[in-house]
C-alpha positions as CSV (number, residue, x, y, z in Angstrom):
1,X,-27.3,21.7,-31.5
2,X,-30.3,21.4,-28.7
3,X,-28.5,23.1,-26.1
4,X,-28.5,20.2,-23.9
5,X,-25.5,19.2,-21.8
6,X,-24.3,15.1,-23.3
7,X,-22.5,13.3,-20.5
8,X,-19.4,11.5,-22.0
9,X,-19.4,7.7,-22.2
10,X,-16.4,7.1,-20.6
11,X,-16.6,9.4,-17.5
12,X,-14.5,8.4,-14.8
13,X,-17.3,7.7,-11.8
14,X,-15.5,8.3,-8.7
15,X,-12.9,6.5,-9.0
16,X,-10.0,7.9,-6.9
17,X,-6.6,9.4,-8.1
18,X,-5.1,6.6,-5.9
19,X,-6.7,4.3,-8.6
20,X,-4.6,5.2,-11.7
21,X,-1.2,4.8,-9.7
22,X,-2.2,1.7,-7.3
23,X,-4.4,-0.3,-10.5
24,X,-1.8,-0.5,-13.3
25,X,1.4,-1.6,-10.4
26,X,-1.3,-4.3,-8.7
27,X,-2.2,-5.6,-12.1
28,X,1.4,-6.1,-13.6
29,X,2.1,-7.7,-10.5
30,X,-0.9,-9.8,-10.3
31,X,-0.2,-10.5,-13.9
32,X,3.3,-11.8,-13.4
33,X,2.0,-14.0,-10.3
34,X,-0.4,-15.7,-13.2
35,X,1.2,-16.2,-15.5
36,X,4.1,-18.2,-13.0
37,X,1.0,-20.0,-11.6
38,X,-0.4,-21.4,-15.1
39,X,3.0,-22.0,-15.8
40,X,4.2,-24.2,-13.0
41,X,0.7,-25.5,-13.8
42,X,0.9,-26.4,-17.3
43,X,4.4,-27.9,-16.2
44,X,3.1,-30.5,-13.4
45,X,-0.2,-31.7,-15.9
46,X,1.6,-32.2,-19.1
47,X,5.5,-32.4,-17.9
48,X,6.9,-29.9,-20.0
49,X,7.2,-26.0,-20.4
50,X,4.3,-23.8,-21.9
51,X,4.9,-23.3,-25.6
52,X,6.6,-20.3,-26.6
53,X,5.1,-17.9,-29.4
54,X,8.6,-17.2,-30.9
55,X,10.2,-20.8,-30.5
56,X,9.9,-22.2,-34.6
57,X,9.4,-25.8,-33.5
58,X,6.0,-25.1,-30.9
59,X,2.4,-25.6,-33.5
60,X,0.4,-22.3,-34.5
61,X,-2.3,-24.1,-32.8
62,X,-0.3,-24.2,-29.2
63,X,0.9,-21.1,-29.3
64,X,-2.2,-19.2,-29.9
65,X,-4.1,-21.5,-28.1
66,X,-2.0,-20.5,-25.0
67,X,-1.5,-17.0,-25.9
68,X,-5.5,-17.3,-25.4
69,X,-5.7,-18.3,-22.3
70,X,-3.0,-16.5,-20.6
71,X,-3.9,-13.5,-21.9
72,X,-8.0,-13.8,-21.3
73,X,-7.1,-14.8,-17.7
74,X,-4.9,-12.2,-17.6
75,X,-7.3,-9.3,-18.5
76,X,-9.8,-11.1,-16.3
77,X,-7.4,-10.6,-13.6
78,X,-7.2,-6.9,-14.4
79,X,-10.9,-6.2,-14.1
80,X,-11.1,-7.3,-10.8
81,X,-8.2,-5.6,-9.3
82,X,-9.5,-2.7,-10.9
83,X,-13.0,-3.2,-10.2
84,X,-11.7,-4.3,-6.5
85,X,-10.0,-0.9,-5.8
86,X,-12.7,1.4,-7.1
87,X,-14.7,-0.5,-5.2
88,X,-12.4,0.1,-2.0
89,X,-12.2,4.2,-3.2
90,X,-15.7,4.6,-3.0
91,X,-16.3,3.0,0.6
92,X,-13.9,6.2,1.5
């Protein structure tokens, strides 16, 4: 070894203890209000519910196809809360 000090990779960069309890409660919550939004959504453009994953009769294709999207704009949703509130920790 060199001697020199290697910063880790994942180093949490100021973001405030308040972060780890207010982030995961204010992205399961803005998770839920999604996925009721693309829901009632789906249900107004095509007239029927989203397909369900575990119901036999909806097509591979559909169901993965919305597992996709609800679950990319989900994880979107999670960085910027997350992003949001270490934004808001720092200002402080």
């Amino acid at each position: 070894m060199s001697g020199h000090e290697v910063e880790p990779e994942h180093e949490e960069h100021g973001s405030s203890p308040m972060v780890h309890i207010i982030g995961p409660l204010a992205a399961i919550a803005a998770t839920w209000a999604i996925r009721r939004a693309m829901s009632a959504g789906y249900r107004g453009i095509s007239g029927s519910k989203p397909p369900e994953a575990q119901d036999p009769s909806v097509s591979w294709t559909r169901a993965l196809l919305w597992t996709a999207v609800t679950a990319s704009t989900a994880a979107c949703v999670e960085v910027a809360i997350y992003r949001y509130l270490n934004s808001r920790s720092s200002k402080n």
